[in-house]
Structure formats: C-alpha cells, structure tokens
PDB file with SEQRES, HELIX, SHEET and CRYST1 records, atoms N, CA, C and O in Angstrom:
SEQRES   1 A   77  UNK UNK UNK UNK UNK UNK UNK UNK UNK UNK UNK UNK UNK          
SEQRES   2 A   77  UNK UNK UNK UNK UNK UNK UNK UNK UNK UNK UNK UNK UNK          
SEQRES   3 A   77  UNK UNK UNK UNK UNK UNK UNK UNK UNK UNK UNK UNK UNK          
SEQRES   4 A   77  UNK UNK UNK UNK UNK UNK UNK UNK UNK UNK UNK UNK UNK          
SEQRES   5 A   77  UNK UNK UNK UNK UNK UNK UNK UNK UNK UNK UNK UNK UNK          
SEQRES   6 A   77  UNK UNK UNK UNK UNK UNK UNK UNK UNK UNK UNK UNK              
HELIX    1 AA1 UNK A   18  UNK A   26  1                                   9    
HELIX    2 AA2 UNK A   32  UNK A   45  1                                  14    
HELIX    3 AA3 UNK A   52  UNK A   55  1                                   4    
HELIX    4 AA4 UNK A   59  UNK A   67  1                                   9    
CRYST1    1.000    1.000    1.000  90.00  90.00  90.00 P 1           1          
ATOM      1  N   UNK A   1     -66.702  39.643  42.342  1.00  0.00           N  
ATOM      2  CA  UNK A   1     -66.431  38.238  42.093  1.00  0.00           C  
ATOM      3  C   UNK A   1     -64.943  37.986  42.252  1.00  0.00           C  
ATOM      4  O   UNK A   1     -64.091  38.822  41.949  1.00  0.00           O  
ATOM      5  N   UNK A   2     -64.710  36.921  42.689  1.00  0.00           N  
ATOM      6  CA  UNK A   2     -63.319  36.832  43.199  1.00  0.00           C  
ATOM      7  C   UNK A   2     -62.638  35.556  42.341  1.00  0.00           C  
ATOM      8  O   UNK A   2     -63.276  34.562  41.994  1.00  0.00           O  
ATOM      9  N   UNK A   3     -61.474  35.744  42.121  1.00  0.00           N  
ATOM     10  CA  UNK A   3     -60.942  34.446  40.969  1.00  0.00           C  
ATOM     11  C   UNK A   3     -60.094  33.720  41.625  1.00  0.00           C  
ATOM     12  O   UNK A   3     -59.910  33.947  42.821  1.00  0.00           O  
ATOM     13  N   UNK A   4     -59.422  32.717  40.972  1.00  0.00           N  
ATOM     14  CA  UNK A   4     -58.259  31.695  41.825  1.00  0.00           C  
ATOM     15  C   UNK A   4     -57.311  31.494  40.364  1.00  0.00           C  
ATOM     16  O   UNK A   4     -57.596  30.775  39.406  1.00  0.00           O  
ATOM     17  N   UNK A   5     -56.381  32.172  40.495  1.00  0.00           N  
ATOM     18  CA  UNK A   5     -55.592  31.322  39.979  1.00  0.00           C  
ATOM     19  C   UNK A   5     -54.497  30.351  40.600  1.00  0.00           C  
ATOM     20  O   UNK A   5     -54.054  30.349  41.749  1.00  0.00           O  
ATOM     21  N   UNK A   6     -54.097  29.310  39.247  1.00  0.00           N  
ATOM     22  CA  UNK A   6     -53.634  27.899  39.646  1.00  0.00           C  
ATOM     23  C   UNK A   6     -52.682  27.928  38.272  1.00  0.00           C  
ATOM     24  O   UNK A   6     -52.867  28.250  37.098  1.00  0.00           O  
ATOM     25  N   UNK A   7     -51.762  27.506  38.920  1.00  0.00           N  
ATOM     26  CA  UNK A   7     -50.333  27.470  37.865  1.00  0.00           C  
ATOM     27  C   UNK A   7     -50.673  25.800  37.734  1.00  0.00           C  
ATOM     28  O   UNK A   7     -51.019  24.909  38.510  1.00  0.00           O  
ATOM     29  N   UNK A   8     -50.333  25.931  36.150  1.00  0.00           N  
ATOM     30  CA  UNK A   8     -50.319  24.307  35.803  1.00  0.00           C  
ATOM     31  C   UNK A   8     -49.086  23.671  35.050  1.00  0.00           C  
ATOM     32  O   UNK A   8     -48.886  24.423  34.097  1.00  0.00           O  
ATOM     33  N   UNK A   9     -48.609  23.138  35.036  1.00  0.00           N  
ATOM     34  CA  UNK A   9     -47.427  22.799  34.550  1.00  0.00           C  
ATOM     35  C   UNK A   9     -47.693  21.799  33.077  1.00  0.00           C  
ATOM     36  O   UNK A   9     -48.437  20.818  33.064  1.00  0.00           O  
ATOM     37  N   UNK A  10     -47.142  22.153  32.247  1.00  0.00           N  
ATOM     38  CA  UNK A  10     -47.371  21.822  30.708  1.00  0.00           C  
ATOM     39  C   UNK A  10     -46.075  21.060  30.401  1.00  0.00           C  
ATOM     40  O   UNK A  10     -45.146  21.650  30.952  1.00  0.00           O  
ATOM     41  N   UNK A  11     -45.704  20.099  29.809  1.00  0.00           N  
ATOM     42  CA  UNK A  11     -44.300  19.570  29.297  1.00  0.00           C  
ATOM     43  C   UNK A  11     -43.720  20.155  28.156  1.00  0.00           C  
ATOM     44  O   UNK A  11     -44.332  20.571  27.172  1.00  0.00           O  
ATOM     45  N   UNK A  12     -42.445  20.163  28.352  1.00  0.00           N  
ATOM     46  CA  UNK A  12     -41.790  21.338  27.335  1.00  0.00           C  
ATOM     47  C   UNK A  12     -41.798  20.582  26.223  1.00  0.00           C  
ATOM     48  O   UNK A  12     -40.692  20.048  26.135  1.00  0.00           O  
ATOM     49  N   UNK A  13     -42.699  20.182  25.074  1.00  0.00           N  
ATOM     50  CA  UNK A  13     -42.232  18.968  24.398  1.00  0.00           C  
ATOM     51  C   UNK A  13     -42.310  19.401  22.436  1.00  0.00           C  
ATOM     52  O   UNK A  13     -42.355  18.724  21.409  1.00  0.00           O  
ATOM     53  N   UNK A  14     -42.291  20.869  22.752  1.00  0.00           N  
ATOM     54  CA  UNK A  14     -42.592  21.315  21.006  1.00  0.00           C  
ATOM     55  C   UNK A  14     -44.161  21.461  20.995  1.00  0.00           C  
ATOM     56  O   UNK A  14     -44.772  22.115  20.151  1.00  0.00           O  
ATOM     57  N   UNK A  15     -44.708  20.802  21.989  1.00  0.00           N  
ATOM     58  CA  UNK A  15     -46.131  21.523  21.534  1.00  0.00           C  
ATOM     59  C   UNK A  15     -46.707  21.958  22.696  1.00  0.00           C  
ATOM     60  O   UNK A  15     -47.910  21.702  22.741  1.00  0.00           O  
ATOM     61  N   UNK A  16     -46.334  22.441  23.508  1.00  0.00           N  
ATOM     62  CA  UNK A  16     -46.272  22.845  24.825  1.00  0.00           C  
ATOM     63  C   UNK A  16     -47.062  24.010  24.723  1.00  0.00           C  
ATOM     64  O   UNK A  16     -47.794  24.199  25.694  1.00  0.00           O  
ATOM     65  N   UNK A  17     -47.122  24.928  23.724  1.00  0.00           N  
ATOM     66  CA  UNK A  17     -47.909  26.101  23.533  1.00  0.00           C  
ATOM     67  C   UNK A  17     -49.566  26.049  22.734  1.00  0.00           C  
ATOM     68  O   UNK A  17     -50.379  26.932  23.008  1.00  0.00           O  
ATOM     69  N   UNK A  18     -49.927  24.896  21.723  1.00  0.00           N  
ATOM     70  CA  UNK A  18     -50.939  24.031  21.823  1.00  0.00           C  
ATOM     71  C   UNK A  18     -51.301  23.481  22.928  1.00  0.00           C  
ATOM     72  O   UNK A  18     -52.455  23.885  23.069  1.00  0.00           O  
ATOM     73  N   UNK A  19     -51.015  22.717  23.934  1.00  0.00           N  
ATOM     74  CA  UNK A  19     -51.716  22.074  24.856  1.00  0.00           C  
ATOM     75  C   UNK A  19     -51.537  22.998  25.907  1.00  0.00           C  
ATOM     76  O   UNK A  19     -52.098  22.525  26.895  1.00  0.00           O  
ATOM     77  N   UNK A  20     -50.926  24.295  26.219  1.00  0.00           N  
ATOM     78  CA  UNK A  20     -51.227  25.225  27.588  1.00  0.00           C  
ATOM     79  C   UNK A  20     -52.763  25.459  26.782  1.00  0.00           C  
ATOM     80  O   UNK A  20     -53.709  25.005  27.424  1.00  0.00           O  
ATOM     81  N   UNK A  21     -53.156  26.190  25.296  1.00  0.00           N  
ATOM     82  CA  UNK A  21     -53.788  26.843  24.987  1.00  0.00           C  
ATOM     83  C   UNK A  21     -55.334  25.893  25.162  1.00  0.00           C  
ATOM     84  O   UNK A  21     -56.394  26.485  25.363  1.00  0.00           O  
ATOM     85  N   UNK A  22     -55.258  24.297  25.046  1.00  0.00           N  
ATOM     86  CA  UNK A  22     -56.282  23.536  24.685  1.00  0.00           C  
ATOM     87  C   UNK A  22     -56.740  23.452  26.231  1.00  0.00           C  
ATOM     88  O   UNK A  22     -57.933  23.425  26.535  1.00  0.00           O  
ATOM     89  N   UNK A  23     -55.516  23.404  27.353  1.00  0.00           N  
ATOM     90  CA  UNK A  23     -55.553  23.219  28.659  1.00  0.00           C  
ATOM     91  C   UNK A  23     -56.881  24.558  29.036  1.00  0.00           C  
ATOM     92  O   UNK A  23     -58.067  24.357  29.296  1.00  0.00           O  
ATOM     93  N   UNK A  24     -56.306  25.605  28.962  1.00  0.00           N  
ATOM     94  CA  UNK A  24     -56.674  27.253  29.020  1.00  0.00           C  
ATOM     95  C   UNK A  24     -58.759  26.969  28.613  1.00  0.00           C  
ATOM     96  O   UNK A  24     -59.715  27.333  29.297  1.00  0.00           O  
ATOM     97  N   UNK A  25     -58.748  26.280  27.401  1.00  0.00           N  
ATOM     98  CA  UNK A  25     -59.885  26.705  26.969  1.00  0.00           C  
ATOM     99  C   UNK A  25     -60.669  25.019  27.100  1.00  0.00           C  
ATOM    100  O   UNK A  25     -61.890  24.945  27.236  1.00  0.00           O  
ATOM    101  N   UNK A  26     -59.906  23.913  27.047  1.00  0.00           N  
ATOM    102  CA  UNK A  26     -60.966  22.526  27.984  1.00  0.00           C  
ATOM    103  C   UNK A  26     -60.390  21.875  28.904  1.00  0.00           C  
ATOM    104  O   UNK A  26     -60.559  20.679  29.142  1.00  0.00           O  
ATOM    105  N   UNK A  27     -59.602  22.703  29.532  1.00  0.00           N  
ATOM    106  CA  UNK A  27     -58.633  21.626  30.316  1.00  0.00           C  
ATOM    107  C   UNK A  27     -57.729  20.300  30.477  1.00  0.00           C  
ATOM    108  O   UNK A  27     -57.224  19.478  31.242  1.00  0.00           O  
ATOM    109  N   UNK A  28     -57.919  20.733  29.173  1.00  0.00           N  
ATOM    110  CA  UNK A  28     -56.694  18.846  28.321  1.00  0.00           C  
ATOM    111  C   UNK A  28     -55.656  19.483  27.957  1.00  0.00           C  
ATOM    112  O   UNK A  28     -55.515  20.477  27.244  1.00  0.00           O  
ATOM    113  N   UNK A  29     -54.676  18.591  28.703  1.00  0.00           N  
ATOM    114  CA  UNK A  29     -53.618  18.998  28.213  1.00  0.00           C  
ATOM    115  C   UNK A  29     -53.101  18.230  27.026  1.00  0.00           C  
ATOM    116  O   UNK A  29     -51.916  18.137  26.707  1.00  0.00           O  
ATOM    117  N   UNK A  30     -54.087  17.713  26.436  1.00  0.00           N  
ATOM    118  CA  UNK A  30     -53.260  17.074  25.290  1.00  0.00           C  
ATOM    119  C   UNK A  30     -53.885  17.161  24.010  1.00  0.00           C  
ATOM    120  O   UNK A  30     -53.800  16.265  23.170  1.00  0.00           O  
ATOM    121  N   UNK A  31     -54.805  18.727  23.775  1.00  0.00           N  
ATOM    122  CA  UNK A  31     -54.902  19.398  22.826  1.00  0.00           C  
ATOM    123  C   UNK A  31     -53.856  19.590  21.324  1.00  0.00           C  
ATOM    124  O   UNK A  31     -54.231  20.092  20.265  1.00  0.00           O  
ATOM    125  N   UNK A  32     -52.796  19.155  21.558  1.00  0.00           N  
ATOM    126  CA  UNK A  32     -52.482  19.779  20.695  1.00  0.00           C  
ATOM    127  C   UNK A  32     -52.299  18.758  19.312  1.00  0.00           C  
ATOM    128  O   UNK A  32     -51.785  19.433  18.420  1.00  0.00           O  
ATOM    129  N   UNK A  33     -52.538  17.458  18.893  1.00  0.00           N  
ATOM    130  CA  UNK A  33     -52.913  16.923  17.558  1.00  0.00           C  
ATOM    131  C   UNK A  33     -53.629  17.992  17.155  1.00  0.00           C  
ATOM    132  O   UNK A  33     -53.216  18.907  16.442  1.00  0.00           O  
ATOM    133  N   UNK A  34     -55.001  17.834  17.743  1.00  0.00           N  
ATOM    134  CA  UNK A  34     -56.617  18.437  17.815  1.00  0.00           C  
ATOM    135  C   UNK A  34     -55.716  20.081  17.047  1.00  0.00           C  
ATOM    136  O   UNK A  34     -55.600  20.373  15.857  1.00  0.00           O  
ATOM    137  N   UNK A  35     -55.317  20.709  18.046  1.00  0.00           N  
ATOM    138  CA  UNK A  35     -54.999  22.023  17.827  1.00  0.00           C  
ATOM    139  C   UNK A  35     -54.425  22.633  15.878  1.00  0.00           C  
ATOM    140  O   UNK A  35     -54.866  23.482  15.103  1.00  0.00           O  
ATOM    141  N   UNK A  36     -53.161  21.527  15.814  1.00  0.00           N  
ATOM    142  CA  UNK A  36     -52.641  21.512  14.988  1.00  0.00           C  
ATOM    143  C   UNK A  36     -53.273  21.240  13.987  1.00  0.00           C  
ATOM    144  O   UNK A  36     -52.843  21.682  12.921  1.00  0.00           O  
ATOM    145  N   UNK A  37     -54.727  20.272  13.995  1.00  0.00           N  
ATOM    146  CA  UNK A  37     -55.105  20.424  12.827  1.00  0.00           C  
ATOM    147  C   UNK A  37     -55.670  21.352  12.227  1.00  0.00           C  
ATOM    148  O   UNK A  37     -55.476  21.622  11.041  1.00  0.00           O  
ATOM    149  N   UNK A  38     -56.610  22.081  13.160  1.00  0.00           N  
ATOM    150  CA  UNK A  38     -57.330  23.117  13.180  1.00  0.00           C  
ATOM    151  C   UNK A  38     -56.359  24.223  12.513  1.00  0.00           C  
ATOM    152  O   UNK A  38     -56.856  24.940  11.644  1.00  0.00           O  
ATOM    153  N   UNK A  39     -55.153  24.386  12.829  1.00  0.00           N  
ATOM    154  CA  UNK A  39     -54.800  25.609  12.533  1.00  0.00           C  
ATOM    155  C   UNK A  39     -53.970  24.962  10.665  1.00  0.00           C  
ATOM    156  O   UNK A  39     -53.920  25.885   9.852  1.00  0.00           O  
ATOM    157  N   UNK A  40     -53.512  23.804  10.216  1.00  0.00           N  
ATOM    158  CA  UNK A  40     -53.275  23.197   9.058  1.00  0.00           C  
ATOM    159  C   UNK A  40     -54.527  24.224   8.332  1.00  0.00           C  
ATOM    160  O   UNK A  40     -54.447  25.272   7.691  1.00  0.00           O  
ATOM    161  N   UNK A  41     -55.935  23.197   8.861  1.00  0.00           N  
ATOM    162  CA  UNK A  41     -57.422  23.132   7.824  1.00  0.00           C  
ATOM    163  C   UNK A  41     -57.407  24.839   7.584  1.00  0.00           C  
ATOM    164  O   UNK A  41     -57.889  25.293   6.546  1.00  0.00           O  
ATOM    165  N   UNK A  42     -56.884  25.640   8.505  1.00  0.00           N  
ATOM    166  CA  UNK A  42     -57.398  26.770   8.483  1.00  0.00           C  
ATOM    167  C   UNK A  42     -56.622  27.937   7.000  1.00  0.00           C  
ATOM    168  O   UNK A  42     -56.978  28.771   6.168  1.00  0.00           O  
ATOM    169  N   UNK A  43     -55.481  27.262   7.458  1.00  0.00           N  
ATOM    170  CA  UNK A  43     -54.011  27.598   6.591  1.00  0.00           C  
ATOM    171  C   UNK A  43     -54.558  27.097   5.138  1.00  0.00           C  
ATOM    172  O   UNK A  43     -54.529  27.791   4.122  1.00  0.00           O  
ATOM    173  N   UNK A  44     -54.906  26.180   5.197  1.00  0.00           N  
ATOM    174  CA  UNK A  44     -55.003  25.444   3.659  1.00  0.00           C  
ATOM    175  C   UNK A  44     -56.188  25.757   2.949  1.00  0.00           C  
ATOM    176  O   UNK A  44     -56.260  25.669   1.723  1.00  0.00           O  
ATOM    177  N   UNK A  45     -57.491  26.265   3.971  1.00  0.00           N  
ATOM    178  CA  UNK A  45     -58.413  26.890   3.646  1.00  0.00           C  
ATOM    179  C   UNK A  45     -58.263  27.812   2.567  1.00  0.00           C  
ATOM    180  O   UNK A  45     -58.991  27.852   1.574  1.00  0.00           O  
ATOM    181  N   UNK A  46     -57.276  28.559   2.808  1.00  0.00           N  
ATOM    182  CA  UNK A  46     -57.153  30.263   2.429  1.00  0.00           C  
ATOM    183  C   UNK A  46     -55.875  30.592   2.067  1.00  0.00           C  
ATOM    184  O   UNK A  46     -55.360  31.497   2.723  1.00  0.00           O  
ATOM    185  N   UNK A  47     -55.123  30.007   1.045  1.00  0.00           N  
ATOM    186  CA  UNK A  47     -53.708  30.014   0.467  1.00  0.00           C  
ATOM    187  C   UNK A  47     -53.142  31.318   0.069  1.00  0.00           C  
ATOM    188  O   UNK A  47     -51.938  31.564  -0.002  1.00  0.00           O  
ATOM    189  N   UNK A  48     -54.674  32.611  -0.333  1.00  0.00           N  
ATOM    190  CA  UNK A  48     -54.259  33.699  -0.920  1.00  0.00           C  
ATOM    191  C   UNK A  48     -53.630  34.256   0.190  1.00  0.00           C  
ATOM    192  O   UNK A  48     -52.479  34.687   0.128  1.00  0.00           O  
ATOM    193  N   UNK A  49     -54.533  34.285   1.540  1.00  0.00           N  
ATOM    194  CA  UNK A  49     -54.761  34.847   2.473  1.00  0.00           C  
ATOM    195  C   UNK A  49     -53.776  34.698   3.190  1.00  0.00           C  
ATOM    196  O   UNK A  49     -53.053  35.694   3.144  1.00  0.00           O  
ATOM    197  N   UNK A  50     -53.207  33.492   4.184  1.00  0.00           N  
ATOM    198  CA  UNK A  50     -52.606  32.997   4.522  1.00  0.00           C  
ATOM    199  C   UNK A  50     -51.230  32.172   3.265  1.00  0.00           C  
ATOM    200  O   UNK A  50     -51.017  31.008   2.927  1.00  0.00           O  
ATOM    201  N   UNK A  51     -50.513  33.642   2.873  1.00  0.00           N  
ATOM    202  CA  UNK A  51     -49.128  33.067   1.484  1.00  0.00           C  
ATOM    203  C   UNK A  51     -47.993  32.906   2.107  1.00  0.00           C  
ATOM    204  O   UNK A  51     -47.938  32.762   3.329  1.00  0.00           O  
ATOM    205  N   UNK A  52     -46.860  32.913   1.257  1.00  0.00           N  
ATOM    206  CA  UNK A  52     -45.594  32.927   1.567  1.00  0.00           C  
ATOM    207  C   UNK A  52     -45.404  33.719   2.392  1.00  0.00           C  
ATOM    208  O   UNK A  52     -45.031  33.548   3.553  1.00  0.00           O  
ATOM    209  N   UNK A  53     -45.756  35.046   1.614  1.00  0.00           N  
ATOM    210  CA  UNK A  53     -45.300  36.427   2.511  1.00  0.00           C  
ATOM    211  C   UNK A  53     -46.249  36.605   3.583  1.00  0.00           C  
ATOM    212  O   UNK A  53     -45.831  37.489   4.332  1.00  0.00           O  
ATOM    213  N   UNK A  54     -47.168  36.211   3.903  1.00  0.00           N  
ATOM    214  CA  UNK A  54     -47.688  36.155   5.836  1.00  0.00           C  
ATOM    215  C   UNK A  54     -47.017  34.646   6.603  1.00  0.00           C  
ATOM    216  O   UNK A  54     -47.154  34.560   7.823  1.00  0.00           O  
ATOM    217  N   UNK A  55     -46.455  33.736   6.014  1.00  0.00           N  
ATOM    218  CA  UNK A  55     -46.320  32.355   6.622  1.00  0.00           C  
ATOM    219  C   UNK A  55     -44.657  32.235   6.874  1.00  0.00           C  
ATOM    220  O   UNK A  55     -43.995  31.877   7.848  1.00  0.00           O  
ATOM    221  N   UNK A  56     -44.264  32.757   5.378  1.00  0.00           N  
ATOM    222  CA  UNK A  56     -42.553  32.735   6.017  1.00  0.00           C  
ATOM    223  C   UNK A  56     -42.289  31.336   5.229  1.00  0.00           C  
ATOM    224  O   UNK A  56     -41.151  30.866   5.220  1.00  0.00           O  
ATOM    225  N   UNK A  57     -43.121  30.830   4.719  1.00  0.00           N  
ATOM    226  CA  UNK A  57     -42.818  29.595   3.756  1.00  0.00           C  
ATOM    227  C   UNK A  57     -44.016  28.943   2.909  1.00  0.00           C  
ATOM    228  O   UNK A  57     -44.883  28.558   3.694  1.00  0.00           O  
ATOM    229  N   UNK A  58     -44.293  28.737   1.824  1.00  0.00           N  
ATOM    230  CA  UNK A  58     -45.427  28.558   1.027  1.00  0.00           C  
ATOM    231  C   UNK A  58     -46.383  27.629   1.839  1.00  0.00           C  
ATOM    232  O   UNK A  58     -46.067  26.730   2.617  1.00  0.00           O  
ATOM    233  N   UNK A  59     -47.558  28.033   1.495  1.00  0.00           N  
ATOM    234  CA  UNK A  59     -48.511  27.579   2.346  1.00  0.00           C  
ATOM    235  C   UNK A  59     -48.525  26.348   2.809  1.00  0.00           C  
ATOM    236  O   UNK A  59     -48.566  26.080   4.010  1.00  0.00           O  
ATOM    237  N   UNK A  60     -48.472  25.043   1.366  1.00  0.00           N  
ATOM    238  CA  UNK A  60     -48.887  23.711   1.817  1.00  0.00           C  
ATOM    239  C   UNK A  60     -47.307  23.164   2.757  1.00  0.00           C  
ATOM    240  O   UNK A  60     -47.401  22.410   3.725  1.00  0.00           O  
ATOM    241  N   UNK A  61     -45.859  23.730   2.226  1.00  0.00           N  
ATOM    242  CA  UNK A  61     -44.975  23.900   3.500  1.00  0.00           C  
ATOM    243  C   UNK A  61     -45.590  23.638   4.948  1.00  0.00           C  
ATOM    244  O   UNK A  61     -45.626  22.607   5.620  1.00  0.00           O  
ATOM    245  N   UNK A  62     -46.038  24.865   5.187  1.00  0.00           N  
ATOM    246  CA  UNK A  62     -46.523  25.610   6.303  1.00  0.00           C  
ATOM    247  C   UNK A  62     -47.343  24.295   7.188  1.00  0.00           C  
ATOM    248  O   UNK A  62     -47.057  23.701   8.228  1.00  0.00           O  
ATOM    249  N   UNK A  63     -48.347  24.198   6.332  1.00  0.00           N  
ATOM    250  CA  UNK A  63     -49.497  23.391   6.515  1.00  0.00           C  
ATOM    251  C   UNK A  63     -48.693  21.586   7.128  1.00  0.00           C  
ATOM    252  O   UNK A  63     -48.986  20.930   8.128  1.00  0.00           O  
ATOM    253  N   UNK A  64     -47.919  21.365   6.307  1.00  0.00           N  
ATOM    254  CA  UNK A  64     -47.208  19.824   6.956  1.00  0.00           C  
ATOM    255  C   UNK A  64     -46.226  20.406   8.241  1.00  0.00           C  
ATOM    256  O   UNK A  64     -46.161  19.878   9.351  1.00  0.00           O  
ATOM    257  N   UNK A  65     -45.558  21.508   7.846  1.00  0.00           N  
ATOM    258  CA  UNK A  65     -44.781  21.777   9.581  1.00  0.00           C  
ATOM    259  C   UNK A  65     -45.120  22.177  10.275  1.00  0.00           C  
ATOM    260  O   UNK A  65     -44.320  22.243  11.208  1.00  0.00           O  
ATOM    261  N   UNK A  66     -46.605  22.850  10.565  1.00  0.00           N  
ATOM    262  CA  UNK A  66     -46.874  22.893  11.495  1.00  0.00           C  
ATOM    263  C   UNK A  66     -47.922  21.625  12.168  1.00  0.00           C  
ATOM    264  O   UNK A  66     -48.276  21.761  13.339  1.00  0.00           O  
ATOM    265  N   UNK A  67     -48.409  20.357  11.344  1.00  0.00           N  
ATOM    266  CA  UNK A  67     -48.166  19.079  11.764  1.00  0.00           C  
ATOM    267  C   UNK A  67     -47.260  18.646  12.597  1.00  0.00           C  
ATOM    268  O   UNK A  67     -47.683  18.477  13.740  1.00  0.00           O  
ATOM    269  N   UNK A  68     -46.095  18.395  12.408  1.00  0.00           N  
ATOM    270  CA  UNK A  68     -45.695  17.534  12.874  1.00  0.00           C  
ATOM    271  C   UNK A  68     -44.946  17.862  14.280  1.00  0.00           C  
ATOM    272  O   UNK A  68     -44.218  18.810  14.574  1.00  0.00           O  
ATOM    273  N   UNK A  69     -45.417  16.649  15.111  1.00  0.00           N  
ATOM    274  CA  UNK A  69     -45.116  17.177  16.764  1.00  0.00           C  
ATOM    275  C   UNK A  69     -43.681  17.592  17.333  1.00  0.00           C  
ATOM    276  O   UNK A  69     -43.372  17.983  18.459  1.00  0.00           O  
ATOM    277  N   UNK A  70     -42.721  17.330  15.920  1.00  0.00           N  
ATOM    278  CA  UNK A  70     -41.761  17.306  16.335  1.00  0.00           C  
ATOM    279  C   UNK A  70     -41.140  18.977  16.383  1.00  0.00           C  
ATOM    280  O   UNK A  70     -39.993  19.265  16.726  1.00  0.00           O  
ATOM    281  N   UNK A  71     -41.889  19.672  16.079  1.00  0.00           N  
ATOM    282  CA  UNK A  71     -41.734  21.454  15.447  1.00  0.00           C  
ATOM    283  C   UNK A  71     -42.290  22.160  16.415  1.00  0.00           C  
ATOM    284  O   UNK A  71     -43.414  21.944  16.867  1.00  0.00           O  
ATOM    285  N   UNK A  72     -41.569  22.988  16.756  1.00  0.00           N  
ATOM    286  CA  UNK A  72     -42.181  23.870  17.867  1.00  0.00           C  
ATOM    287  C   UNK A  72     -43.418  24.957  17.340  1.00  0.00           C  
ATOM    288  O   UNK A  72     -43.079  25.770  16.479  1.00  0.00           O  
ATOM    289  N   UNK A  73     -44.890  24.990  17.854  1.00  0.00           N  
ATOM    290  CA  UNK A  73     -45.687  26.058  17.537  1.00  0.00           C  
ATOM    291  C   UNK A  73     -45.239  27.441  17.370  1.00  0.00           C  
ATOM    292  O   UNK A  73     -45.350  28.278  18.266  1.00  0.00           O  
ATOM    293  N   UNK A  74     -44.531  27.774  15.765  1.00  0.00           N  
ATOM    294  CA  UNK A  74     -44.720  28.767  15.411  1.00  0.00           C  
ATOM    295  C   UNK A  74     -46.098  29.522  14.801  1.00  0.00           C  
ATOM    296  O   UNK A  74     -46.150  29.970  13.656  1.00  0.00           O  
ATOM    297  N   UNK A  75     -47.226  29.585  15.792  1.00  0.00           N  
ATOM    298  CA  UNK A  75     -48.273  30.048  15.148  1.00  0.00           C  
ATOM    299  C   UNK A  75     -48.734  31.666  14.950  1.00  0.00           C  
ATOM    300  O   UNK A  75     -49.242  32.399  15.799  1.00  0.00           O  
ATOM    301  N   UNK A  76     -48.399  31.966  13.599  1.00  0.00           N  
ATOM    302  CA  UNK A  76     -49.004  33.500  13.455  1.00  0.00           C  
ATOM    303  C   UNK A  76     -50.308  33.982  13.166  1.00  0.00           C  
ATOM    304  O   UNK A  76     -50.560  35.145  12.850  1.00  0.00           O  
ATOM    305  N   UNK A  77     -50.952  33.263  13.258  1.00  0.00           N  
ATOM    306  CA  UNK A  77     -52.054  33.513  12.972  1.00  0.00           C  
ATOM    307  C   UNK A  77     -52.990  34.488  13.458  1.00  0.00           C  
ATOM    308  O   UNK A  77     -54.122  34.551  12.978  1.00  0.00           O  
TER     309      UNK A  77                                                      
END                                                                             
C-alpha cells in the first residue's frame, strides 16, 4: 500500500499544536477551542492524578491556562 504525504501549513498562533493535532485526526484546522477543552475536563477530572507536581502549577491553575488561546499548548499529558 502506498501513502502520500502532504505538508499543511498551520498558523503560528499559540494554538498551532491543537489545531495541527485536530487537523491530523479530522482535518480542521480549527480544533483547538474543541481540543482545549477536552484536555481542561480531563485535568479537572482527576486533581489527585493530574497535581501540582505532574502539572507544574495546581490543577484548577492549569485547567484556566491551558484555556485560554492566548497560551501556547503546554500539554503533558
């Protein structure tokens, strides 16, 4: 089976690594609200799990900055 790849160009805009990833898996590049919440609900889910010491800043922190579009996707998850 033979593949094609195709370079796509993403805007450098702080969430540039959400919407390659939403691009990658539905082809929208404008995944990344969508993205960001998903990874908030996921964070806030599980406070033990996801703490200070795996996040780098207390959870519900975590949970509003990685909201807002203006923050570049630091996602460790």
């Amino acid at each position: 089976m033979e593949g094609i790849v195709v370079r796509r160009a993403i805007p450098s805009d702080n969430s540039c690594l959400f919407n390659a990833v939403g691009y990658a898996i539905d082809h929208d590049k404008k995944k990344a609200p969508e993205l960001r919440q998903v990874i908030a609900a996921t964070v806030a889910s599980d406070p033990t799990k996801y703490s200070e010491a795996f996040l780098g800043k207390p959870n519900e922190e975590y949970c509003s900055w990685i909201l807002d579009s203006e923050k570049w996707g630091d996602v460790t998850l």
